[in-house]
N, C-alpha and C positions, 0 to 999 in steps of 0.2 A: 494351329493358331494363325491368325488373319492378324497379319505386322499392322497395324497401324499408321506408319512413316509411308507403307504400299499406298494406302490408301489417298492419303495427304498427297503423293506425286503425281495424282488425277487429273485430267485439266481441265475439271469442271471445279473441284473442290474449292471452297473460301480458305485460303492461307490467310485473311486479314484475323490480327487479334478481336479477341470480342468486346464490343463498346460498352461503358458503364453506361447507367443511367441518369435521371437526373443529379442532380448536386452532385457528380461522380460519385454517385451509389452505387452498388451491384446492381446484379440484376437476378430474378429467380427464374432457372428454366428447367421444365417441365419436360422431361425427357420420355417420350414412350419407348419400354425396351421391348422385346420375345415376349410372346405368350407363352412359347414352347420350341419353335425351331431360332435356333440363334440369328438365322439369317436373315431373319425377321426385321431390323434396323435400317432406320435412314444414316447416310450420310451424314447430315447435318447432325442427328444426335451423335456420331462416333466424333465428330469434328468438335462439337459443342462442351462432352466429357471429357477430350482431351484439355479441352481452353479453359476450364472452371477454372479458380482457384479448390473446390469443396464438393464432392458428390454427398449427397443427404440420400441414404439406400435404407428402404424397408429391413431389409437382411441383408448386412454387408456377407455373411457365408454364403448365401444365396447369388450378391451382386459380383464377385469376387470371381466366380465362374467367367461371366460375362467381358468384368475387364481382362482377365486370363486372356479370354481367347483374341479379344480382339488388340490384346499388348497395352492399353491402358493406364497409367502409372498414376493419375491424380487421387490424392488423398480423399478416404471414404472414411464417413463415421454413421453413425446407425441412425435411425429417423424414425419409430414403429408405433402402432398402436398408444403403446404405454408412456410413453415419455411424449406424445406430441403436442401435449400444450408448454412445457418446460421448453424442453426441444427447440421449440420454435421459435421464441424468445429468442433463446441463443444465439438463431441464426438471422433473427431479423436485427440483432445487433453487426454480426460478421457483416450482411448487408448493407447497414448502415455506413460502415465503415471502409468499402468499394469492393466488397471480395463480390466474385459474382459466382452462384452456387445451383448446382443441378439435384435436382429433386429425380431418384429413382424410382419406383416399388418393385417387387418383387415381377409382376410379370405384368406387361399393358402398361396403359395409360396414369400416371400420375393425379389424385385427386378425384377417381370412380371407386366407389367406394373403399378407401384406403385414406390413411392419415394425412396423406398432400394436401387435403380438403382444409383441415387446420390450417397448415404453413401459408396457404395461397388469402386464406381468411385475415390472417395477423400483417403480412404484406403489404394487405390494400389499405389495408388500417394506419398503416403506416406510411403510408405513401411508397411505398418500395413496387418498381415496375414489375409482372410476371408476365412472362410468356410463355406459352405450350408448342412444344415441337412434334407434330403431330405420327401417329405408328399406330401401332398394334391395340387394338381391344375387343377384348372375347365375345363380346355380348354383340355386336358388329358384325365379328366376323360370321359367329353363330347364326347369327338373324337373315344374314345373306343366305345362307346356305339351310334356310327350314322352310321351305316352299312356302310359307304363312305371309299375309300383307305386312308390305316395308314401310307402306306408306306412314303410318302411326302407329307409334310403339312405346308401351310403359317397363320402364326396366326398374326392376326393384332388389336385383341384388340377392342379398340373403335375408331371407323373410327374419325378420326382428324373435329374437331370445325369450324376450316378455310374454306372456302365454295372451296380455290381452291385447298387447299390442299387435300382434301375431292375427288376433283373430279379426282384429278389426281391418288390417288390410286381405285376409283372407274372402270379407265381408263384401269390403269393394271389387274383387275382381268380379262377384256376380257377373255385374252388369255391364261391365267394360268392352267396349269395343275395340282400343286398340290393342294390338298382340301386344300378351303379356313375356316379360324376359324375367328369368331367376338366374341366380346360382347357387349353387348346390353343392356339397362337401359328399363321398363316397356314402359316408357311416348314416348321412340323413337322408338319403335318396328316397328309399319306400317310405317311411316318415312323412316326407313332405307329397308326395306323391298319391299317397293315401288321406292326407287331408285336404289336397285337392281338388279326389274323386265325392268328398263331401261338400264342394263347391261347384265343381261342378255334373252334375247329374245327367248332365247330355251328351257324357266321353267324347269331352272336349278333341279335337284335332289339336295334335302335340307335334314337338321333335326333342330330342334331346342327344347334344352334342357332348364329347369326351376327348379329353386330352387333345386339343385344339392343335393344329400346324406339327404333333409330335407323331412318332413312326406308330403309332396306334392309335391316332387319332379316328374315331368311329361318330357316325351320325346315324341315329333308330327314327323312324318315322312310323307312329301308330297313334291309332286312340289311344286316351288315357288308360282305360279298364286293360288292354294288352298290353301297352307298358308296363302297369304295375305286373302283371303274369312275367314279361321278360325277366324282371331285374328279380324275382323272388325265386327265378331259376337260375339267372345267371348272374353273381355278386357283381354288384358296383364296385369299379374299381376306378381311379382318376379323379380329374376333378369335370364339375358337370354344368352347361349353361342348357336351361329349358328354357325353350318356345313353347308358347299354347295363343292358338287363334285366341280371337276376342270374339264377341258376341256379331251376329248378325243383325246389320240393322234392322231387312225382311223380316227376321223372326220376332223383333222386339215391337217392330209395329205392329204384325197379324196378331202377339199375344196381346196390345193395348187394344185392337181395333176386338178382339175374342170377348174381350171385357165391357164395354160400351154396347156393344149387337144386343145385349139382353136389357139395357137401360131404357127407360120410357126419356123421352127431350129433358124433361125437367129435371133427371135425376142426373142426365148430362151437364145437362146446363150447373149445377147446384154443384157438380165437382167439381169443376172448373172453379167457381165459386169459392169453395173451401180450400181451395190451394190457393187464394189472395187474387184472383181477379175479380175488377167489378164486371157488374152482370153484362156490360155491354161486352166486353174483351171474351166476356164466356160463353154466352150467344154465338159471335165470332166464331169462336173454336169449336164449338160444338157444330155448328155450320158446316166445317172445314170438315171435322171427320166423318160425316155422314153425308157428305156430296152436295149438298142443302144451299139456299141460300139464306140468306140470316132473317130474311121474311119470311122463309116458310118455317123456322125455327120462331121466331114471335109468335106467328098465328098458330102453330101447337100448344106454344105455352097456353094460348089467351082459350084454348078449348081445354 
């Protein structure tokens, strides 16, 4: 166990108490904890949980670990799914009232997909300050480490429960260009995996990471189609963040430009058209993808 007091006689550490906010209100802060190795923590949040008056923990069993080891003592009460619009209320009154209160979850970042999202929603509403103390989150840490472009990336968590809701962003990644991020429970791995492989049909470049920063933490890099092969041999076990490239821009244009090579000008032109440009803007574009200048597009038309 990591004393706490150890850490406080640092001399870098802030020994100043922490400041209320306006009208000396609290303040809400956003604590990132471990995703998986405890050691995972800033300073400023072990400093921060000690000063609350109030830790708000997704799973105080869960958080209880945490303040354990690192000595800990501020009063925790539960914060979860089920109670978060009640909950929150609750605590945006203790707010009101100058307690200043740390927001846990279970592992990461506070308010990614997790009930923080409520509490930080009802705060602003209220005028009560929030701040994020910045650490650990999976989908991050994952994304560093799956060789896929960083530059743009859509993170979607876990694909929605509603089978149409499901299907409709299932619809969207078609076309998507930036890597796409999930997370994934053991039990739905090939499940989601295999509905996937019917999105994407070009065995997408993938990674898929396992038990993040813990002594088994494992990263797989394959096509989709041998993914699915790996894990129907070898069970999923952990919890799981997927990377899958996004679409190529080269390919989406040679498939647009594959499309138009058989079109005669006017039937270019007339799509252009049907998708809300007048004929001049369509001309234009019709021009553009056939090397053309918009005169020699006119004088087609006019023969």
């Amino acid at each position: 166990m990591a004393d706490f007091k150890d850490l406080m006689a640092l001399p870098w550490v802030n020994n100043e108490p922490l400041s209320n906010g306006d009208n000396n209100e609290g303040v809400l802060y956003l604590c990132a904890t471990p995703i998986g190795n405890l050691e995972d923590i800033t300073i400023r949040v072990l400093t921060t949980l000690n000063k609350v008056d109030l830790i708000a923990a997704e799973d105080t069993r869960h958080s209880i670990k945490l303040q354990n080891h690192y000595n800990i003592k501020t009063p925790m009460i539960s914060y979860h799914e089920h109670n978060k619009v009640e909950k929150a209320k609750e605590l945006v009154l203790r707010l009101k009232k100058g307690q200043n209160i740390a927001v846990i979850t279970d592992a990461g970042t506070p308010g990614i997909s997790d009930p923080g999202e409520e509490l930080v929603r009802q705060c602003i509403e209220a005028g009560i300050r929030v701040t994020s103390l910045p650490g650990a989150t999976a989908f991050v840490t994952a994304l560093t480490m799956s060789g896929q472009p960083t530059r743009r990336f859509r993170f979607e968590a876990f694909l929605p429960v509603d089978k149409k809701e499901r299907t409709r962003i299932l619809e969207s990644f078609k076309e998507e260009t930036a890597t796409i991020i999930l997370y994934e429970a053991p039990h739905h791995l090939l499940k989601t995996l295999r509905l996937l492989a019917t999105v994407f049909p070009d065995n997408r470049s993938m990674s898929i990471c396992r038990e993040l920063t813990k002594k088994y933490e494992e990263i797989i890099y394959k096509p989709l189609s041998e993914m699915i092969v790996y894990y129907e041999l070898n069970e999923p076990r952990g919890e799981f963040v997927i990377v899958i490239k996004g679409r190529d821009f080269k390919e989406i244009e040679a498939e647009r430009i594959s499309e138009w090579e058989e079109w005669t000008v006017k039937e270019h032109v007339e799509y252009y058209i049907s998708s809300g440009m007048d004929k001049k803007e369509a001309m234009k574009s019709a021009a553009r993808d056939r090397g053309l200048s918009k005169r020699d597009i006119y004088n087609q038309l006019l023969n």
